[in-house]
N, C-alpha and C positions, 0 to 999 in steps of 0.2 A: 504494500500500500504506500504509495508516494504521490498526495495528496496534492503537493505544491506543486513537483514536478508535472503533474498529468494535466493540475490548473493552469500552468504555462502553455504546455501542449494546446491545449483546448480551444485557446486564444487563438494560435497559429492554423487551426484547420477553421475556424471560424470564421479565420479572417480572408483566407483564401477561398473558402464558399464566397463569402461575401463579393472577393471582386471574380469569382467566376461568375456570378447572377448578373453582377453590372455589367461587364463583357463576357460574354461567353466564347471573343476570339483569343482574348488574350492571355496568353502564357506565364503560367504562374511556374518560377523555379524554386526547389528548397537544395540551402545547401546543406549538407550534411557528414559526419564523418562514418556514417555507418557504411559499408563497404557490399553489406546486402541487400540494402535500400536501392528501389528500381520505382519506375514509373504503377506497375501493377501491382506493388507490395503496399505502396505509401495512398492506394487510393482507399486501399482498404483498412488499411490502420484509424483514420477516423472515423470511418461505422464501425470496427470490432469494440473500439476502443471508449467512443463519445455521440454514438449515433448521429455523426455527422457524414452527411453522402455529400461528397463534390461532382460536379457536372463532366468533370474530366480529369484522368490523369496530369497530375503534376509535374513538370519536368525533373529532371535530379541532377544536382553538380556536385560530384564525389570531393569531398575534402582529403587531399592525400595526407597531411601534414597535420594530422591531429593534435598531435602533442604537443604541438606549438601554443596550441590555444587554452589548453589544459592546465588547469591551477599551479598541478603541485609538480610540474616541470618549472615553475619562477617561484621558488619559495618566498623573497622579497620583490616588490616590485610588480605584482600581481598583473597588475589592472595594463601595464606599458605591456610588460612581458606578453602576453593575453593579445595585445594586437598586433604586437611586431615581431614577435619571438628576438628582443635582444634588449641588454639592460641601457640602459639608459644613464643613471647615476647614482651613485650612492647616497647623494642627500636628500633627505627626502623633501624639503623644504621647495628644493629647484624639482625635483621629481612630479611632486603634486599641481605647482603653478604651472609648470610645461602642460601634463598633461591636463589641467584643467583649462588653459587657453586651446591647446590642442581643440580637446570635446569641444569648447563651446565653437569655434571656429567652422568645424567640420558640419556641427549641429544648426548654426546657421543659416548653411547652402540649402537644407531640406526647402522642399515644396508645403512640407506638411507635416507638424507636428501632433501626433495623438499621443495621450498621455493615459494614465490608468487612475490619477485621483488628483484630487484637487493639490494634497502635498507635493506631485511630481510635476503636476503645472506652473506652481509657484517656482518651484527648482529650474524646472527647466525653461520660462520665462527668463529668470535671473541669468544664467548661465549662455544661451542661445540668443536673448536677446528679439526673438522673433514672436513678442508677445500675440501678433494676431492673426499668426498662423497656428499657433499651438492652440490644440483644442481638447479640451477632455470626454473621454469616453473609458465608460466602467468594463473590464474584463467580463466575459458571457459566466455567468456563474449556473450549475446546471442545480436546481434546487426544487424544481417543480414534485420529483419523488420525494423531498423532507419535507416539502411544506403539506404532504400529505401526514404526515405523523402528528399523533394527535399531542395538543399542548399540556393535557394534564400530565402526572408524574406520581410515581408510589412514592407514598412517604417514610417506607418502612426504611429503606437507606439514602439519604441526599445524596445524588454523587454530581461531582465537579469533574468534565473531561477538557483534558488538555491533548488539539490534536496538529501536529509540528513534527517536520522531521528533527531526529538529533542531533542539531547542531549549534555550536555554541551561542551565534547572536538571539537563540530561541528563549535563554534564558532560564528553561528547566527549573534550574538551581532556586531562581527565584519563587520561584511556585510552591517548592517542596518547603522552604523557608516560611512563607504564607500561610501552607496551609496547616504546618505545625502552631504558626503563633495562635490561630485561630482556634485550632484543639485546646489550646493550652487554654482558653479564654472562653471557652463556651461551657455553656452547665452542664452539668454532670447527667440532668434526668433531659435532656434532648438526645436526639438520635444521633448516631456519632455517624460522620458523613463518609466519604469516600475521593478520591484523588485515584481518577485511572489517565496514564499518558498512550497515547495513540501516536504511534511513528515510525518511520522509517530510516533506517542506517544505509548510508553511498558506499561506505569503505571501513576499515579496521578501526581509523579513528572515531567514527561516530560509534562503531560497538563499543568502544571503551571508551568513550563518554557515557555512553548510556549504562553500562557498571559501573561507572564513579555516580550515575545519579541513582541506582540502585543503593550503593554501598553509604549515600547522603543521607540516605531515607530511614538505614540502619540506625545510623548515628543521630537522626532526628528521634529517634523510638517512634517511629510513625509506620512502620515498612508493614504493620498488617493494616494498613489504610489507604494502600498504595498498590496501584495495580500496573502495572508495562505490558503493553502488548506491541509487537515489534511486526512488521508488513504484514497488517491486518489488512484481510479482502472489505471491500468493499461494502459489502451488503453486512458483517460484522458489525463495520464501523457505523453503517446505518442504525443499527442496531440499540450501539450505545450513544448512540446520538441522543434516540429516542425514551433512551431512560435517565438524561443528563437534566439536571434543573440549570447548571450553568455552565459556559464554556470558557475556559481560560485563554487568553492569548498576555503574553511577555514579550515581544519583540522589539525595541524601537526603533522608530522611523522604519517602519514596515510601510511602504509605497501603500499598497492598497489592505491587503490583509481579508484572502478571499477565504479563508477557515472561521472569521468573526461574522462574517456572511450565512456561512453554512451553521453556524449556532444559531443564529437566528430565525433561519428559517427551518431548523427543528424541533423549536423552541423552546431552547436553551438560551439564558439570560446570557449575553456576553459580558465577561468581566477581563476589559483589554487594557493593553495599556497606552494611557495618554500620550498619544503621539500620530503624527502622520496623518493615513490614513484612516483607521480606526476614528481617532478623534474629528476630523476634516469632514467624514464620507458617510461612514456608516452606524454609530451609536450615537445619532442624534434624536433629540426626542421628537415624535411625530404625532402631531396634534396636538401638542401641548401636554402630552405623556412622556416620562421617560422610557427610554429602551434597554438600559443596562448601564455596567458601569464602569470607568476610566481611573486608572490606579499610576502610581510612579514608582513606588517602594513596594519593599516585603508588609508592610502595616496598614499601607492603602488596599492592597491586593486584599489580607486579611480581615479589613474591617467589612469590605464590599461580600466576603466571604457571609461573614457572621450576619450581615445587614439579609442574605436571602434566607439563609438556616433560620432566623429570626420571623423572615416575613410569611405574613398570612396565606393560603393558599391562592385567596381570589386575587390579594394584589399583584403575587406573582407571576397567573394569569393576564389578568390586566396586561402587566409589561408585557410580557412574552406578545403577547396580539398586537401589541402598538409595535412591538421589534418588526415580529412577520410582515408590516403593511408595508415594511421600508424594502422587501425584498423583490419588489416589481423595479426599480430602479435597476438594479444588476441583474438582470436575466438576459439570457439568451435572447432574443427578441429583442429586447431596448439595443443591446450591443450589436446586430445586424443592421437596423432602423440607423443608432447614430453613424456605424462604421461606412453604408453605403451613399449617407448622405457627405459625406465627408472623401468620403473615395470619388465622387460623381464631381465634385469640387477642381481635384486633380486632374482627373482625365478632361475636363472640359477647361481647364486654363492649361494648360499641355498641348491640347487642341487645338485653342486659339492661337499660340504663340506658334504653331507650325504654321498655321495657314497663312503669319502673319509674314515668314518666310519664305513663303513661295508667291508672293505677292500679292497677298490679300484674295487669293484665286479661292474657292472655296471647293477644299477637296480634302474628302475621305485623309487624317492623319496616318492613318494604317497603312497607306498602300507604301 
């Protein structure tokens, strides 16, 4: 189960329906390092995968030189390493200002900036400078089977799901800190809650982060209140969605944050953290209700904790319904609507500037 990864994916076949609907001439290419990857393999990976059908195969340009692009081939220097495959300089001072004139530079030639949340707008305003061509549009979030799960919840065990792959900027640590202070602070005759994490490990490192966050939970004396479950399928994770009163997210400056989404629309209270996306996009209150709740520390996380174990059944109804109304905004649907109106943008000043080179003659740009 790699949740964030498949959310990225999803984007990408989304996006390429979208401009095969607007043109159906024009050729869309993916490039890629997979060396099995062909036009008839890649048509079908977005129906096996996300029940998206494209109108036609998509071309393939084979990446021969993978490793170039690949992290942990530039241990320092990451983000230079990653586009040139060669270092650049030791300091990072001169390292970061290169490359951030670089970005902004290169970012400015765009036709067209789409961005995924209001956080990445602002960023990237600043940086590209090409305030009105950047435009924001929400990732297709596939939610329509959670918001079929019903909002109520057995009260026989609260449980809090946290669902993130393991890795460090996710913050884990902080969570399992949270949800110990909160044990520690809650009455003895209420029900004692539950902490399960949902994730998935890339490599060696993220398994042995995820026993250091097992062996954290030890040393918290909390480890029978803690559950891990490591590339959980799908319909699983459905599962504990649907028995989650709230859903934890730690990350900051998470661009958009499409797992605080999917709590949402399972109805599961989101308890995120204030930053970014999350705070920008998606836990705002809707109609004059709030949706959940925005934390910074281990003691904010904790109190947001104790504040749902505390609260009445029907108010946390209440929320949870005002959360679910916000999830027609990221659906599939809204993200084809805004993407093609915005792609049709493109192709028609592309257009214009052709025809305006061949002497205002007015003829097909394609041929």
């Amino acid at each position: 189960m790699m949740v964030e990864v498949e959310s990225r994916e999803r984007v990408l076949w989304c996006a390429v329906k979208a401009i095969q609907e607007i043109n159906p001439n024009l050729d869309c290419f993916i490039y890629t390092g997979d060396h099995d990857a062909s036009p008839e393999t890649l048509i079908l990976r977005p129906i096996d995968r996300f029940g998206v059908k494209l109108l036609h195969p998509p071309q393939v340009v084979h990446l021969n030189r993978r490793k170039w692009i690949e992290e942990h081939t530039y241990p320092r220097f990451t983000m230079v390493g990653q586009s040139f495959g060669i270092w650049l300089s030791r300091c990072k001072v001169i390292y970061y200002t290169f490359f951030s004139w670089m970005y902004g530079f290169v970012g400015s030639c765009t036709n067209l900036a789409m961005v995924n949340s209001s956080w990445t707008q602002s960023h990237i305003e600043k940086m590209w400078k090409i305030p009105k061509l950047t435009k924001k549009v929400y990732p297709p979030c596939d939610t329509s089977g959670l918001q079929e799960l019903p909002l109520g919840r057995s009260n026989k065990i609260p449980t809090f799901l946290s669902v993130a792959q393991f890795r460090p900027e996710k913050a884990h640590t902080l969570q399992l800190e949270a949800f110990s202070i909160a044990l520690g602070k809650l009455e003895a005759d209420s029900p004692r809650p539950k902490l399960q994490f949902v994730g998935s490990c890339r490599n060696k490192e993220d398994e042995d982060r995820l026993q250091k966050l097992k062996d954290k939970a030890i040393e918290l004396r909390v480890e029978k209140d803690v559950e891990f479950y490591q590339n959980l399928m799908y319909k699983n994770l459905v599962r504990l969605l649907g028995g989650a009163i709230a859903g934890i997210h730690s990350m900051i400056d998470e661009h958009f944050g499409i797992s605080v989404v999917e709590y949402i629309a399972a109805g599961a209270i989101p308890i995120a953290r204030n930053s970014a996306g999350p705070r920008m996009d998606i836990v705002l209150e809707e109609d004059g209700h709030q949706t959940g709740f925005l934390a910074s520390d281990a003691n904010e996380y904790a109190d947001a904790i104790l504040q749902l174990l505390r609260m009445p059944e029907r108010e946390r109804l209440e929320m949870a319904e005002a959360a679910r109304k916000r999830v027609s905004r990221f659906s599939e649907q809204r993200f084809y609507e805004d993407f093609k109106i915005l792609q049709s943008y493109v192709f028609l000043s592309i257009e214009k500037r052709l025809i305006l080179k061949i002497g205002g003659k007015v003829k097909d740009w394609r041929e």
